[in-house]
N, C-alpha and C positions, 0 to 999 in steps of 0.2 A: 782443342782447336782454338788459336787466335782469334780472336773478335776483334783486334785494335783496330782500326782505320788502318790502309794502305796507304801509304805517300812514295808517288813515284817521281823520283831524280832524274830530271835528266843532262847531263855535264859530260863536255869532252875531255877535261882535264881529271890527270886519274886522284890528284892530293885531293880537289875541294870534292872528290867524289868520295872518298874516305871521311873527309870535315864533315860533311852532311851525314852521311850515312850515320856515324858517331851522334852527334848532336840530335838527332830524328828519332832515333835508336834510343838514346838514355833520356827522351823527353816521352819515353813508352809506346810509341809509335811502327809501325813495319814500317821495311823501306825497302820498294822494287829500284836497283839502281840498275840506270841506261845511257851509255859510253855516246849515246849518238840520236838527234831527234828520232831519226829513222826507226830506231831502239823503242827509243820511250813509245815511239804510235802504234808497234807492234805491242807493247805489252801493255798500254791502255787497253787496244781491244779485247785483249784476250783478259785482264784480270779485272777483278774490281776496286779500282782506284778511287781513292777518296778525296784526293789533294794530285795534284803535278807542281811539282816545281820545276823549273827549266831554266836555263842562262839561255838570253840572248843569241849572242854570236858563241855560232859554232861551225865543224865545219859540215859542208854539205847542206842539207836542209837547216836551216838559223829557228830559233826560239818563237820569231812572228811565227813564220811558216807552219811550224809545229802546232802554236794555237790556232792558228784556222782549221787543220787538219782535225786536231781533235776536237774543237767545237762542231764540224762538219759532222761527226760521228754524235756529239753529247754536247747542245744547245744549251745545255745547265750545268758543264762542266766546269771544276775551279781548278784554275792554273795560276799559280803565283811565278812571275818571270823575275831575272834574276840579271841586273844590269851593272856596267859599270856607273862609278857616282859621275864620269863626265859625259855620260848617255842618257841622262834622263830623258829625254828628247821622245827615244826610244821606246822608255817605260810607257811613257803617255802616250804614244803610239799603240801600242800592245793594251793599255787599255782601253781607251775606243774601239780595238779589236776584239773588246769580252774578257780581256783577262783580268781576275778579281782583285789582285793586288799587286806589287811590284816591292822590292827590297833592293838596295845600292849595296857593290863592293866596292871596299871589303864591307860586309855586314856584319850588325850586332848582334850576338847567337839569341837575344830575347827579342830582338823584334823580327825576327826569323821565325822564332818559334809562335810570338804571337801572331802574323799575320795566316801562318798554319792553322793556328786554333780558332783565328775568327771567321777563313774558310771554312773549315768544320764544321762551325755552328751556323753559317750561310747553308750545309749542306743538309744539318735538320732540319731547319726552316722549310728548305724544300721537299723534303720528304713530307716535315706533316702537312705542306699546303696540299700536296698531291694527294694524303690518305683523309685528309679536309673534303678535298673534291671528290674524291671516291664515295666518302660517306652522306657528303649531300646529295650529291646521286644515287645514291643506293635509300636514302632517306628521303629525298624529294621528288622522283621519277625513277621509272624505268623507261632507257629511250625519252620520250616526250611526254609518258602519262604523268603530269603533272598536278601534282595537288599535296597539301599537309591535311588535310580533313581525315577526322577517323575514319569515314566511311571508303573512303582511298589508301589508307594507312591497313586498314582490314585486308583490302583487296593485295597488297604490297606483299603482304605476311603472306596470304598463301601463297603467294606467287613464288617465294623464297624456297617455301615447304616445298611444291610442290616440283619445283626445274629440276631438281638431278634426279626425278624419278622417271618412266618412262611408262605412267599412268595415262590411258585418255582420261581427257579434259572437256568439259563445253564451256563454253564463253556467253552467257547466255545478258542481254543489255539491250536497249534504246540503241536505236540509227544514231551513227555521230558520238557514240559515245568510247570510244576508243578499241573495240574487241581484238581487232587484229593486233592493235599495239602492244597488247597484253599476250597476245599469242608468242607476239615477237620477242617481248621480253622472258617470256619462261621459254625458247628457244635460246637465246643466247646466254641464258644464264646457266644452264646446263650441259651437260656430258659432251652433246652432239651439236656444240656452237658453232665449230667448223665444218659442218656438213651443213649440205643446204637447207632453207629451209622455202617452204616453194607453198604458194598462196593462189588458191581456186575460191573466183564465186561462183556455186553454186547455183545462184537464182539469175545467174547475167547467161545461162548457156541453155539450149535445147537439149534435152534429154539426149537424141542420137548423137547431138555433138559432146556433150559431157561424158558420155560413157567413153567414147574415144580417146578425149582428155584425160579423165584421169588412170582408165586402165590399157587404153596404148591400142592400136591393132596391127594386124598385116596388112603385106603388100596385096593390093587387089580384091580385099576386105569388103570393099565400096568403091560406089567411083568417086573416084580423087585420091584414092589411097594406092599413090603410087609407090610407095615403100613403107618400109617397117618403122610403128612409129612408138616408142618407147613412154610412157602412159605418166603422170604426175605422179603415182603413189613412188613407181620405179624411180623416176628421176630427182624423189626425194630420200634415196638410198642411202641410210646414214642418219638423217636428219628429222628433220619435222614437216608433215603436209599443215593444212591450214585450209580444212572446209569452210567457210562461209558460207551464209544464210542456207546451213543444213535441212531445214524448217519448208524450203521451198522443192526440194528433190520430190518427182514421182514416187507412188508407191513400186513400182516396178522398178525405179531407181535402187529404191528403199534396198530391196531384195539383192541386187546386189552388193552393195556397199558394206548390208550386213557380213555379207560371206568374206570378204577383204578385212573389216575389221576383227571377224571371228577370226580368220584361219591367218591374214596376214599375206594371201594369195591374190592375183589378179587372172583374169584369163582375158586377154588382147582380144577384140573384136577380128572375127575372123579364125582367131588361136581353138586348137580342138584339148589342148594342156593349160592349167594356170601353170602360173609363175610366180616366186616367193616375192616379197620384199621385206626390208629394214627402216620401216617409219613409223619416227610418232605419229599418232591422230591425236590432233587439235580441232574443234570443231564451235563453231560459235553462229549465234542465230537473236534476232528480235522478236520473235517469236514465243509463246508460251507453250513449250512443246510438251509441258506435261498435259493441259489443257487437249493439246492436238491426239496427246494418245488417247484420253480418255472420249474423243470425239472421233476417233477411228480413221485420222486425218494420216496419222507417223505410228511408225511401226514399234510397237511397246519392247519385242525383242531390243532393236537397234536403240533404242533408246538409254535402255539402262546398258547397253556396249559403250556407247560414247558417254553415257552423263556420270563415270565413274567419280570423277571428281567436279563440281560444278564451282563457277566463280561466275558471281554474279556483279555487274558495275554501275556502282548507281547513276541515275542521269545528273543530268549539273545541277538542277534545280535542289536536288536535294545535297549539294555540297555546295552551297553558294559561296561560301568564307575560299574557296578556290580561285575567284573567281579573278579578283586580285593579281595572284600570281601569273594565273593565265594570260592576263593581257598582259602583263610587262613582257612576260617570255613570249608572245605574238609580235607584241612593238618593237622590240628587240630583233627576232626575226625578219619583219618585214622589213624594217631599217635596213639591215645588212642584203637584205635581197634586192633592195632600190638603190643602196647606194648613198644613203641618205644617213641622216646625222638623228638619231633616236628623240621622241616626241612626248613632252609630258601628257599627263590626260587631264583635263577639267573634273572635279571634284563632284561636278553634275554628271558628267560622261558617266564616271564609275558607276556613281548610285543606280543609273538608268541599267547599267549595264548587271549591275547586280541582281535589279528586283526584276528584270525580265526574266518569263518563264524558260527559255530557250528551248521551243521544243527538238530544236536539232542538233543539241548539246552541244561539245566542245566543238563539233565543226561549223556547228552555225555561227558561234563565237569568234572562232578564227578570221571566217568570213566579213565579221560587224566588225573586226578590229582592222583586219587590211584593207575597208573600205573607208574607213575614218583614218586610215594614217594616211592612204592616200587624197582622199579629199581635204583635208583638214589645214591648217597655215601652222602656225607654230605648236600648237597644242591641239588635241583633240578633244574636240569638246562637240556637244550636245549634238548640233546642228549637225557633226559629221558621222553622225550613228546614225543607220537605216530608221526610216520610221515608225515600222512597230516598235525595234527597241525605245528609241526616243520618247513615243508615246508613253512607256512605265515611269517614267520620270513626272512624279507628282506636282513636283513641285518645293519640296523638302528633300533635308539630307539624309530622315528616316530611311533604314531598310526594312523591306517587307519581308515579314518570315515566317512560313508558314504554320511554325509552332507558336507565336504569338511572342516570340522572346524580341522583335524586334531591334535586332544589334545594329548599333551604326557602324557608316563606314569606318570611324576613326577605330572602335572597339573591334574590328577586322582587321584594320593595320595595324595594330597595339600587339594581337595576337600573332600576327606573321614576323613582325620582329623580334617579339620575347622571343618566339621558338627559334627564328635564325639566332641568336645571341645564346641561346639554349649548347643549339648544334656546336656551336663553337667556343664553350666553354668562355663566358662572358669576353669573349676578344669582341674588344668595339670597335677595334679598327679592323677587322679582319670582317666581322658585320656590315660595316660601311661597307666596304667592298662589293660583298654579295649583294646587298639591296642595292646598291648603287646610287649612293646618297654621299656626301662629304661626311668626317667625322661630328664635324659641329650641328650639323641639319639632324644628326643621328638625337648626337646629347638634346638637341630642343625638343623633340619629338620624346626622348624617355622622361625627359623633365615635364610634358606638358601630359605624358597619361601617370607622372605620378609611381617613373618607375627606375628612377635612376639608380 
């Protein structure tokens, strides 16, 4: 099988379709050659194109036309256009329009061939920024669980382990501390991403009404049950459910749920037959439900049904070196939700924001952080943080920890940029990027912990 890069032609004149073809060809290259834009837009789609080349004027659809088309289809697409030398006019036109370079006839067969290969290497670039992005995503969240902390980095690994398996799970965590998100990520990371995945709480419904909810009933069932109503296990057929706060179901609940997760059967309120389904059980609680068995609260059978696999998430307090990240990814957020131009934080704000306990973990967080971007003037500082947080704010730049190791802030940001600089194989300007800092503000920052 050929691996070389595709470079597709596209020329209405049949010699300089030969000239290229040749020249493309013995510089080790494929070449799709296409008589007519119409051509080349047909065999962009259909192939994998690495380069276009194209002339300008042709007939019918013309060479701009062409690059709009296939930019429409591929936003990252390199077309090098192909001008006469008393049309530059044109060229510079067609590059404002995206196109990556331009070359005059008659053309030099080497700077033909080099603006091909510097395309080219514009075309790894993109690729490794995109498997860059890939991998910091896959290294710094799933979805929105955001953090570098081992203690999040642990939770990540299984999470990995466990999505292409079709194991129950419990999610067992502090209020606020992200369960569902975790749900949702070992849903989309696995087999059954394109199937639904469908999310019940548990503790927000009455017993008569949650049985209805998740196993469906007939028409005339009860009053109100004016038709047949298709139950959450069923209508997450394919995919993944997502019980929430499990911990709060009746014992009579208990008792059926077991049989659903034993057998994988529902029986519809009203129904005198169960009925099969095809769902993961995900199940997650704040709750200490070994505790609840051993107090005769949850049912020991159903327990170890769902707790096949358990992932436990620590609360924030105990990943505080997150905490950092967290708020730039909130500021960031809320910014783009207001419309508004993103807000540095006072150097106090953080501290306060660190050493507070958070009993409502990352969402009370969210919360401290879109009340100070929108109260706040140009920076967010102290004054625009609720006043419990405010209050942890000693008065120093100390952080408080609960292991006695007492790390400052600066020795938390030291650590979040090594590791961003890590991920990207020391690229410092690729770094800059991600933190979002200028290259120069980067070098004063590695110069001043001593780490350039």
């Amino acid at each position: 099988m050929n691996t070389q890069p595709l470079i597709l032609v596209a020329e209405d004149e049949d010699l300089m379709r030969v000239i290229l073809s040749g020249l493309l060809e013995g510089a080790g290259y494929r070449v799709a050659l296409a008589a007519s834009a119409e051509e080349a837009l047909e065999k962009f789609t259909t192939e994998d194109v690495a380069v276009t080349l194209t002339d300008i004027r042709m007939a019918g659809m013309d060479g701009l036309q062409l690059l709009d088309r296939i930019k429409d289809v591929d936003a990252e697409a390199l077309v090098v256009v192909m001008t006469a030398y008393s049309s530059v006019e044109t060229a510079v036109a067609a590059l404002r329009k995206g196109a990556y370079d331009y070359v005059t006839k008659p053309f030099v067969n080497e700077d033909l061939l080099q603006s091909v290969k510097n395309a080219l290497r514009q075309r790894e670039l993109f690729r490794e920024n995109r498997a860059l992005r890939r991998e910091l995503d896959r290294r710094y969240s799933f979805a929105e669980i955001i953090g570098t902390s081992e203690a999040l980095q642990s939770v990540f690994r299984l999470v990995e382990k466990v999505a292409a398996t079709t194991t129950n799970i419990l999610i067992e965590g502090e209020s606020g501390t992200g369960k569902e998100l975790v749900a949702r990520a070992i849903h989309h990371n696995s087999p059954r991403a394109e199937r639904p995945f469908v999310a019940v709480n548990c503790g927000a419904l009455p017993e008569t009404l949650l049985e209805s909810e998740l196993f469906g009933h007939t028409k005339g069932a009860f009053t109100g049950a004016v038709a047949n109503k298709v139950g959450l296990f069923r209508a997450a057929e394919g995919g993944t459910i997502f019980l929430d706060e499990i911990g709060e179901v009746s014992p009579a609940m208990q008792v059926r749920l077991l049989r659903a997760v034993q057998e994988h059967e529902v029986t519809p309120v009203g129904a005198s037959a169960p009925v099969t389904f095809d769902a993961r059980i995900i199940c997650a609680t704040n709750r200490d439900l070994e505790r609840e068995v051993s107090e005769g609260r949850f049912r020991e059978d159903l327990y170890y049904r769902l707790n096949v696999i358990e992932i436990h998430l620590p609360p924030l307090r105990e990943r505080r070196e997150d905490i950092p990240l967290l708020v730039r990814h909130f500021i960031t957020r809320t910014a783009r939700e207001q419309g508004r131009d993103e807000k540095p934080i006072s150097r106090e704000a953080m501290t306060a924001l660190i050493n507070y306990a958070f009993p409502g973990n990352v969402r009370e967080l969210q919360n401290a952080v879109e009340r100070a971007f929108t109260l706040s003037g140009e920076e967010l500082d102290l004054d625009s943080l609720p006043p419990r947080v405010r209050d942890s704010f000693d008065g120093t730049m100390a952080v408080r920890d609960p292991d006695g190791l007492r790390p400052t802030l600066a020795e938390i940001e030291r650590r979040y940029i090594l590791e961003t600089l890590a991920a990207v194989n020391q690229d410092k300007t690729r770094a800059a990027n991600i933190l979002g800092i200028d290259l120069s503000t980067l070098y004063r920052k590695l110069k001043r912990y001593d780490a350039v």
